[in-house]
NUSEBA-101814 format. One record per residue: residue number from 1; residue in one letter; z, x, y of N, C-alpha, C in turn. Coordinates in pm, whole numbers, m for minus. Layout:
N
NUM  A  Z  X  Y  Z  X  Y  Z  X  Y
...
***
This chain:
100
1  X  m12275  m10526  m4259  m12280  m10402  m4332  m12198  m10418  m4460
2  X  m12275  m10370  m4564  m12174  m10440  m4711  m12070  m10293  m4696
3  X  m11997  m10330  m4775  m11839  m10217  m4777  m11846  m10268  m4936
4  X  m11763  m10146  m4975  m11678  m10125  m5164  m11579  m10051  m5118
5  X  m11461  m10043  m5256  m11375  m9994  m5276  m11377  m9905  m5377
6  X  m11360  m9788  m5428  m11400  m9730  m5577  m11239  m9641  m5574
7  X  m11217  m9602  m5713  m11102  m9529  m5734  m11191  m9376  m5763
8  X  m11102  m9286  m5795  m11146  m9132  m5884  m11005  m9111  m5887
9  X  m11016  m8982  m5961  m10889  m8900  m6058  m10979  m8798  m6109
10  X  m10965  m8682  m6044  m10949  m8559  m6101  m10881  m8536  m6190
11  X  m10916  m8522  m6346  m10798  m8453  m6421  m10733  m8336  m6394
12  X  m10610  m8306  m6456  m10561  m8191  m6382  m10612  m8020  m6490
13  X  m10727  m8109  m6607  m10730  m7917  m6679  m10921  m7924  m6627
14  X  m10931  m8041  m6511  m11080  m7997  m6463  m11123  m7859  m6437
15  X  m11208  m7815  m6468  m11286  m7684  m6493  m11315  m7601  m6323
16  X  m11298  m7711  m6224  m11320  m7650  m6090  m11163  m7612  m6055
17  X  m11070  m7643  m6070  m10963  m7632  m6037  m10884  m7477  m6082
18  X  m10950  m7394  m6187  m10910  m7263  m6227  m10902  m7181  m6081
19  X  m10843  m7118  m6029  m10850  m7035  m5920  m10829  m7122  m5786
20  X  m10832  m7267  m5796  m10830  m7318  m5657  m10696  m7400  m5639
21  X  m10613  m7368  m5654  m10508  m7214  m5559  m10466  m7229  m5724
22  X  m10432  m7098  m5752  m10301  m7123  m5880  m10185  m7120  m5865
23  X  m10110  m7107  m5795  m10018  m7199  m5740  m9976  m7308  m5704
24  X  m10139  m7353  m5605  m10029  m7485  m5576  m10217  m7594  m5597
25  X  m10214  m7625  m5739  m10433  m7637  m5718  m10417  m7755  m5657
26  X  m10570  m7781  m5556  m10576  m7863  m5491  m10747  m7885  m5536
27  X  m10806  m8004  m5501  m10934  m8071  m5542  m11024  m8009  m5419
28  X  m11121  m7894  m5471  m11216  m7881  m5363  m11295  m8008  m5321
29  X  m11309  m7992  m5163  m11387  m8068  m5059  m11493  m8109  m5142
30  X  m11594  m7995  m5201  m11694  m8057  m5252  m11704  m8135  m5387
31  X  m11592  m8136  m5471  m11587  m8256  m5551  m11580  m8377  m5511
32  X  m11467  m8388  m5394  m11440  m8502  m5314  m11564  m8567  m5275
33  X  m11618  m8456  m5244  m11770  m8525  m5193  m11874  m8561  m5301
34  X  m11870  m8497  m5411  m11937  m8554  m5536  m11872  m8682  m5575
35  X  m11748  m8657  m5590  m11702  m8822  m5628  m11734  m8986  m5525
36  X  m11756  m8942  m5394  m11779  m9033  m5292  m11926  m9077  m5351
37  X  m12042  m8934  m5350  m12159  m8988  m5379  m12127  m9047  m5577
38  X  m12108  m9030  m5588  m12145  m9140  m5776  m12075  m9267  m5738
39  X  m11947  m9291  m5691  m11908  m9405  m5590  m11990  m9494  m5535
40  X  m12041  m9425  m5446  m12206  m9499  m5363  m12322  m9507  m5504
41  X  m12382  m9429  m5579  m12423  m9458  m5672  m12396  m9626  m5737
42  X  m12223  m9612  m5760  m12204  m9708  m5861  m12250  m9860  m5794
43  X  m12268  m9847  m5647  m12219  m10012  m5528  m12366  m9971  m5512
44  X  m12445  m9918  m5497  m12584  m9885  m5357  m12695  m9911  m5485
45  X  m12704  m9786  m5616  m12800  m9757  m5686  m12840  m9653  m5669
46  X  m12956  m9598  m5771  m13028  m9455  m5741  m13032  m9398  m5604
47  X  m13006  m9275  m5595  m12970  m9274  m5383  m12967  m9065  m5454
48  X  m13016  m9029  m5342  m12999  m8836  m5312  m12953  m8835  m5185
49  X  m12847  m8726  m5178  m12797  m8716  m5020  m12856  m8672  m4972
50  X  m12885  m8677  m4855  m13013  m8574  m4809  m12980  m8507  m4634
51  X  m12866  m8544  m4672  m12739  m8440  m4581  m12604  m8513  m4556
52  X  m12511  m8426  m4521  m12414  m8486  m4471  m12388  m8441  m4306
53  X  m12369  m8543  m4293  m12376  m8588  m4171  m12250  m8511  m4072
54  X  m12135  m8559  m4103  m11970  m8530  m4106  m11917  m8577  m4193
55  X  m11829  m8410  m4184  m11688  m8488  m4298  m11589  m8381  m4248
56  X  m11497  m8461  m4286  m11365  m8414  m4211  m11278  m8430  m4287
57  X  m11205  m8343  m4383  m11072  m8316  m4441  m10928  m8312  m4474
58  X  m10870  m8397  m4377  m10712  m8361  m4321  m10615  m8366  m4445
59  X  m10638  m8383  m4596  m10491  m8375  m4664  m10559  m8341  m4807
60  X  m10472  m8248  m4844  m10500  m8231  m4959  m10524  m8353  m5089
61  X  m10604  m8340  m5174  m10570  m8434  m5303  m10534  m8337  m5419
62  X  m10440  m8347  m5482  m10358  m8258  m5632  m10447  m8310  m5722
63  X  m10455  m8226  m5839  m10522  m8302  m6008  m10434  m8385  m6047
64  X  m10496  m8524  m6076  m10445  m8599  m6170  m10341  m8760  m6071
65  X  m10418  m8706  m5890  m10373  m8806  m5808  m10462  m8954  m5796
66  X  m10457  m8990  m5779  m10576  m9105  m5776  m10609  m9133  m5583
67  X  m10749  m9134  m5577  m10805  m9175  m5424  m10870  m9296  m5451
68  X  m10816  m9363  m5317  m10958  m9473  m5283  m11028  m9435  m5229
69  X  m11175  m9471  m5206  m11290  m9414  m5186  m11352  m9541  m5122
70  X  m11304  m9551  m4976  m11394  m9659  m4907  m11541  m9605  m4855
71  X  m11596  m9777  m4913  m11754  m9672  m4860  m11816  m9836  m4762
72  X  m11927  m9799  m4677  m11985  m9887  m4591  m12101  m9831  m4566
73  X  m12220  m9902  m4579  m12381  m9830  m4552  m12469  m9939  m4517
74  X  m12581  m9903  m4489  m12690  m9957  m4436  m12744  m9896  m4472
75  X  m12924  m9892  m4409  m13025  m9866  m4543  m13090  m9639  m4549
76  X  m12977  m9571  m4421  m12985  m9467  m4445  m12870  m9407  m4440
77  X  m12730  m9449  m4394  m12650  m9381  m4393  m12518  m9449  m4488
78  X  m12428  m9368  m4529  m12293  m9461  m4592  m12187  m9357  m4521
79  X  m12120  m9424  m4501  m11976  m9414  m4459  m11832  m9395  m4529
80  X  m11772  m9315  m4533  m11670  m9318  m4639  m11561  m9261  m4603
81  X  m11443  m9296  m4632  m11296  m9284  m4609  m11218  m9304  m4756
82  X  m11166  m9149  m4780  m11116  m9107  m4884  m10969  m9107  m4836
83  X  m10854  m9220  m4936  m10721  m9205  m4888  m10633  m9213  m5048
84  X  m10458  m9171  m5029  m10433  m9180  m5122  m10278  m9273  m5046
85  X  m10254  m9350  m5138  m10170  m9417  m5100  m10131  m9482  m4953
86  X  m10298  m9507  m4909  m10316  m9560  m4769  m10302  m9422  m4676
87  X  m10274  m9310  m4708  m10269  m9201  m4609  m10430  m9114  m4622
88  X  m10487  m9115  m4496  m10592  m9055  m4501  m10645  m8910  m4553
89  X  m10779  m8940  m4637  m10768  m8784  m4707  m10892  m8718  m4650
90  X  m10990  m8788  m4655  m11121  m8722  m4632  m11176  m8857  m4523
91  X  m11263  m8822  m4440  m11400  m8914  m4398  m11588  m8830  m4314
92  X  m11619  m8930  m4356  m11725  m8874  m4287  m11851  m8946  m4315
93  X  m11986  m8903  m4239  m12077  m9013  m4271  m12210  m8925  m4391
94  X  m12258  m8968  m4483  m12356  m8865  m4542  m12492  m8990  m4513
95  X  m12605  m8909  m4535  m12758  m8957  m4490  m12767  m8978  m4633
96  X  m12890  m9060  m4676  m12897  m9065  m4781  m13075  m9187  m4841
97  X  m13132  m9112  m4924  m13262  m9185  m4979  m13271  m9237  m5070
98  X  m13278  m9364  m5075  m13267  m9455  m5236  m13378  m9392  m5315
99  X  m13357  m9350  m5487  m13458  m9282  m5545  m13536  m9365  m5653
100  X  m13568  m9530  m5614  m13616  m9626  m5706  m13717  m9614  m5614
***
């Protein structure tokens, strides 16, 4: 099963982050999950999710932190484990259709 490694960084004056918390902002789930899929994009190629499978959340990511973005797939599903400084942030598996 091939595996990658990819980075992301949310900037911290990103446009989703207004209201999500203003206090203390944290990176909604579903960016996390946009950044995993362009990730898989960048290693796989043209690809639509065409569900997610599981994903599971346990730690916040702040604007302007940097994640690794481990990914592992075969020819319908990828796998991915979002961490920051080796401490786990996100995982889960999404379905997915190559669009070439």
């Amino acid at each position: 099963m091939p595996e990658a490694t990819r980075q992301a960084t949310v900037p911290g004056d990103h446009a989703c982050l207004a209201g999500h918390f203003p206090d203390r902002p944290i990176v909604p789930a579903v960016l996390i999950l946009e950044l995993v899929t362009d990730a898989a994009r960048e290693v796989i190629g043209a690809l639509r999710v065409a569900a997610v499978r599981s994903a599971k959340f346990v730690s916040p990511l702040a604007p302007s932190q940097t994640m690794d973005i481990r990914l592992d797939w075969d020819a319908h599903a990828i796998r991915f484990r979002c961490e920051r400084d080796g401490q786990p942030l996100a995982q889960g598996v999404l379905e997915y259709v190559a669009t070439r």
